[in-house]
KEPA-425123 format. One record per atom (N, C-alpha, C): residue in one letter; atom name; x, y, z. Coordinates in steps of 0.2 Angstrom, whole numbers, plus 5000, padded with zeros to 4 digits. Last residue first. Example, Ala and Ser with C-alpha at 12.3 -4.5 7.8 and 13.67 -1.06 7.14 Angstrom:
# residues 2
S/N/5064/4989/5035
S/CA/5068/4995/5036
S/C/5064/5000/5039
A/N/5066/4972/5039
A/CA/5062/4978/5039
A/C/5066/4984/5039
//
This chain:
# residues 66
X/N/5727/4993/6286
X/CA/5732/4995/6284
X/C/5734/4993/6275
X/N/5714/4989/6291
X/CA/5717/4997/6294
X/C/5723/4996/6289
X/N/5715/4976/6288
X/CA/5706/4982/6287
X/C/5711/4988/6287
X/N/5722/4969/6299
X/CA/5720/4968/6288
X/C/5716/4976/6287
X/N/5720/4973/6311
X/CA/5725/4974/6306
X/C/5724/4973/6299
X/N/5706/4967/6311
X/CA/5705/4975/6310
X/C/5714/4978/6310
X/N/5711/4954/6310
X/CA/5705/4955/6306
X/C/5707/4963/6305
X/N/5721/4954/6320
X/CA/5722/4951/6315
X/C/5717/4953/6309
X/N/5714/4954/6331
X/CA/5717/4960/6329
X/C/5721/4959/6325
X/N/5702/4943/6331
X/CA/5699/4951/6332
X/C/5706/4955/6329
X/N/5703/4930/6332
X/CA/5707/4932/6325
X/C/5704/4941/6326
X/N/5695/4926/6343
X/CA/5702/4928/6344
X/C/5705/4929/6340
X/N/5680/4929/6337
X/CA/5684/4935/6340
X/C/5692/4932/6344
X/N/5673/4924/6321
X/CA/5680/4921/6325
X/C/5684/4927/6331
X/N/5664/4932/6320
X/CA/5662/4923/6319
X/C/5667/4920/6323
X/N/5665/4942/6325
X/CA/5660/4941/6328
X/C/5660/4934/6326
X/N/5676/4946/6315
X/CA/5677/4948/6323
X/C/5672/4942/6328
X/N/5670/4944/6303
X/CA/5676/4940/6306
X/C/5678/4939/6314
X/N/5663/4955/6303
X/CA/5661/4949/6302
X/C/5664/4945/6303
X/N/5673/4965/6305
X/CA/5667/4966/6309
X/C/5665/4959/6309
X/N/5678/4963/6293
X/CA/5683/4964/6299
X/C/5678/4961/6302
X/N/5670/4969/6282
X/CA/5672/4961/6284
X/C/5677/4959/6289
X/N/5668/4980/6287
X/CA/5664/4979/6290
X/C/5663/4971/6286
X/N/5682/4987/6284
X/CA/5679/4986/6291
X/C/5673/4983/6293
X/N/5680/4984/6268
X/CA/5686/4983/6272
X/C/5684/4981/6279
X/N/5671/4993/6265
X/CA/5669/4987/6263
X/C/5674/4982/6269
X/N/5675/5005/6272
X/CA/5669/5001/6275
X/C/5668/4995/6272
X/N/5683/5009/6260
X/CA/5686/5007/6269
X/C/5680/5002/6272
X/N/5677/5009/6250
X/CA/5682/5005/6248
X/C/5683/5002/6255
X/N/5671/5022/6253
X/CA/5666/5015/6252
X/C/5669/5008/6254
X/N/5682/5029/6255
X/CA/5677/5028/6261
X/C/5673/5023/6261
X/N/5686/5032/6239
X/CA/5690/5029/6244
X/C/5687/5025/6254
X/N/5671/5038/6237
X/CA/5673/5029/6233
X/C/5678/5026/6239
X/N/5675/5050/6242
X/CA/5667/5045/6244
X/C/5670/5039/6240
X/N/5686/5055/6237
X/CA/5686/5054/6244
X/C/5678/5047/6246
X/N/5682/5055/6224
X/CA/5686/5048/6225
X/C/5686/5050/6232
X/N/5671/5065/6226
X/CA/5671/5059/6222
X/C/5674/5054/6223
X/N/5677/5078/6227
X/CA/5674/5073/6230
X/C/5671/5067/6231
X/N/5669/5084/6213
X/CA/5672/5088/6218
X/C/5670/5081/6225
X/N/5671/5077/6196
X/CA/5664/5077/6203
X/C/5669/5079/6211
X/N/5676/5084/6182
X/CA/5676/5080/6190
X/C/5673/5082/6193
X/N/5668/5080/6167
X/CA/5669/5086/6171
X/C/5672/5081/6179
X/N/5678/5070/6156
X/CA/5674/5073/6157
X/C/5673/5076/6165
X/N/5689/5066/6149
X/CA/5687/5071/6145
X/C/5679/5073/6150
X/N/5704/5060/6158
X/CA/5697/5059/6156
X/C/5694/5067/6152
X/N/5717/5064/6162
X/CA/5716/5055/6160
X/C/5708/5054/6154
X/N/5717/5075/6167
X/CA/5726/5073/6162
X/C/5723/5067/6158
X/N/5709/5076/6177
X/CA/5707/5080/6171
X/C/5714/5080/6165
X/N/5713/5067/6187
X/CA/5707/5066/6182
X/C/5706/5069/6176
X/N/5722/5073/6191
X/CA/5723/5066/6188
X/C/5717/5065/6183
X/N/5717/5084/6197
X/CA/5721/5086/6194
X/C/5723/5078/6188
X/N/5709/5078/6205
X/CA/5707/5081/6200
X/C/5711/5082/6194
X/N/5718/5072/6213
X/CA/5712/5069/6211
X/C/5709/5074/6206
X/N/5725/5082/6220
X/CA/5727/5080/6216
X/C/5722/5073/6213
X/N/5710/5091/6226
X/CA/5714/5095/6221
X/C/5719/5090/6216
X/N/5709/5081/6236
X/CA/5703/5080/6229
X/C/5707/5084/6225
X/N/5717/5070/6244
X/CA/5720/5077/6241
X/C/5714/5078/6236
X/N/5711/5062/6258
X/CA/5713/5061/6250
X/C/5713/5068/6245
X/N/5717/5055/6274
X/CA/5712/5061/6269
X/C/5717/5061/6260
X/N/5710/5039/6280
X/CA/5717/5044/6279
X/C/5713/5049/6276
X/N/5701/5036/6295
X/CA/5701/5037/6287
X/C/5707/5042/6284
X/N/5693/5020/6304
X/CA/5699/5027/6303
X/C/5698/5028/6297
X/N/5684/5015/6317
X/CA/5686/5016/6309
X/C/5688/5023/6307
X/N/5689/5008/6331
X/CA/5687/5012/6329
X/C/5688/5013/6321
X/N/5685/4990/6333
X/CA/5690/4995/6332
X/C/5685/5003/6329
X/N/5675/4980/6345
X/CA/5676/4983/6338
X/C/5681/4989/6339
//
């Protein structure tokens, strides 16, 4: 299995978004944890790919990572 990586996500321009689109308060962090859920949903159908099919291994954690 690949390591799980994670880009970083400007909460300053996530807020700034949020408070042009939405009337109510931002939660400090918020999309960094949504974006993170998003990745592990990602890596951990990798995972399960890896383990039914392991010669499709970096083909799977290419989809996942990019």
């Amino acid at each position: 299995m690949s390591e799980r990586k994670y880009f970083n996500v400007n909460e300053e321009t996530a807020k700034l978004a949020h408070d042009m689109m939405a009337m109510s308060e931002y939660k400090h962090g918020s999309k960094t944890n949504e974006y993170i859920a998003y990745c592990n949903k990602a890596y951990d159908i990798a995972e399960k790919v890896v383990e039914k099919y392991p010669k499709e291994a970096e083909k799977a954690w290419k989809m996942a990572t990019t």
